[in-house]
C-alpha positions as CSV (number, residue, x, y, z in Angstrom):
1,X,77.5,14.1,15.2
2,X,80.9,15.5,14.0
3,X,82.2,16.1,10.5
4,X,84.3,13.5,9.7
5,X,81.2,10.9,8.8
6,X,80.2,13.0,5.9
7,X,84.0,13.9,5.4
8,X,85.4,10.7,5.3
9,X,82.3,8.0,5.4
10,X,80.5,9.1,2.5
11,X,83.1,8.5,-0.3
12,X,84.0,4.9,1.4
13,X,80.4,4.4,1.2
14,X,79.8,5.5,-2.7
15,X,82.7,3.3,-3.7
16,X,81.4,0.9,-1.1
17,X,78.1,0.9,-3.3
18,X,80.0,0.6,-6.2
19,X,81.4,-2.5,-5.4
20,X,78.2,-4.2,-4.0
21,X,76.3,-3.0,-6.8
22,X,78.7,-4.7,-9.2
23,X,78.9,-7.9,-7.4
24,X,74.8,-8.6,-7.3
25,X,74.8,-8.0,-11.6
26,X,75.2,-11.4,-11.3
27,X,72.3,-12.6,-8.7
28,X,70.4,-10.1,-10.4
29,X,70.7,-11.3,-13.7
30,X,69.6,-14.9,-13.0
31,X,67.0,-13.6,-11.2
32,X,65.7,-10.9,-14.0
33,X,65.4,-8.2,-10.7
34,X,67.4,-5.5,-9.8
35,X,65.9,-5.2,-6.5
36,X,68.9,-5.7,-4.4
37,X,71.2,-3.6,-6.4
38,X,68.2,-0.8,-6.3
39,X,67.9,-1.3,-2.3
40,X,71.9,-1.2,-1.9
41,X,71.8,2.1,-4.0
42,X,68.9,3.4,-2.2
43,X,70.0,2.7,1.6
44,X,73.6,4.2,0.9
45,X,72.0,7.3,-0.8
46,X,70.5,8.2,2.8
47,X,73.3,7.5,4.6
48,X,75.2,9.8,2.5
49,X,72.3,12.5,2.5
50,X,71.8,12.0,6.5
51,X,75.8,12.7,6.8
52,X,76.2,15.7,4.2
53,X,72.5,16.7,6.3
54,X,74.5,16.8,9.8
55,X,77.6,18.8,8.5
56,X,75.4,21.2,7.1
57,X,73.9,21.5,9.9
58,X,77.0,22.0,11.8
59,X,78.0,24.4,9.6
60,X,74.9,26.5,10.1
61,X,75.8,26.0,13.9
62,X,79.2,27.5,13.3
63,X,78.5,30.2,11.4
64,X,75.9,31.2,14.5
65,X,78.0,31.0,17.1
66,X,80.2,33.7,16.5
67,X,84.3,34.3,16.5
68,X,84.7,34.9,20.4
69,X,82.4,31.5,21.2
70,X,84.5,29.8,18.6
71,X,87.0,27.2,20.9
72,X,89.6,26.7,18.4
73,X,92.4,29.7,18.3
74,X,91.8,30.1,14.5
75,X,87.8,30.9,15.0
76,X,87.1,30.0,10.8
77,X,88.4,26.3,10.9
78,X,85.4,24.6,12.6
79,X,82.5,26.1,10.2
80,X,84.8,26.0,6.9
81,X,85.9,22.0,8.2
82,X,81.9,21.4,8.6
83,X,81.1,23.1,5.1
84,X,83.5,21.1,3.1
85,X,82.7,18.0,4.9
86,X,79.3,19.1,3.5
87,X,80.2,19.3,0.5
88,X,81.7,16.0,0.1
89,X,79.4,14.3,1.6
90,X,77.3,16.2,-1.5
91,X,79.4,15.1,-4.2
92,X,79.3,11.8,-2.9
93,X,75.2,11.7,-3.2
94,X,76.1,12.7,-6.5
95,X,78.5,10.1,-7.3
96,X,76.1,7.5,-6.2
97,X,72.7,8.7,-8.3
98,X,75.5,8.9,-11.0
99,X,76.0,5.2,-10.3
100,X,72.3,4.2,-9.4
101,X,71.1,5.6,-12.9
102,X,72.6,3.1,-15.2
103,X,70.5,0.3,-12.9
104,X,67.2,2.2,-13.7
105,X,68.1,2.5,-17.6
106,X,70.0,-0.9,-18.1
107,X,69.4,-4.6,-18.0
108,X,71.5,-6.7,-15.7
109,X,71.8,-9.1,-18.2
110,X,73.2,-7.0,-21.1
111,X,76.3,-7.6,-22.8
């Protein structure tokens, strides 16, 4: 897999939770169970880990291979892409547990 999942994929996918997360309060709320919002949360977690997971890996590939094996005509740009797309994908596992953790502490139903 290439880069741009964890580059690009992962911070649609923690404002993507975000947004789900925010429209089951509701459900949750009559309900008294925040196991939807807490599966949601979960499931996009992974993703986001598996993505930042594959650039890092790519990264670690890049780094191996070597300046005269590299294809591109600068031979940095593929392993530095691969470790910021790492990173993001990072910050957007963050950004999510930074979302999810109001879920574990909070009621639905608060006011």
């Amino acid at each position: 897999m290439g880069n741009w999942p964890a580059l690009l994929l992962a911070p649609t996918l923690a404002l993507t939770n975000l947004s789900i997360t925010y429209a089951l309060v509701t459900p949750a709320c009559s309900r008294q169970s925040m196991a939807a919002p807490n599966v949601v949360s979960a499931v996009v977690l992974i993703v986001c880990a598996w993505m930042s997971w594959a650039a890092w890996r790519n990264w670690k590939a890049g780094r191996s291979m070597g300046r005269e094996a590299a294809r591109d005509h600068v031979p940095d740009r593929p392993p530095f892409v691969a470790l910021v797309a790492s990173m993001v994908g990072a910050l957007s596992c963050l950004a999510v547990l930074a979302q999810w953790f109001p879920q574990w502490v909070l009621s639905p139903c608060a006011n």
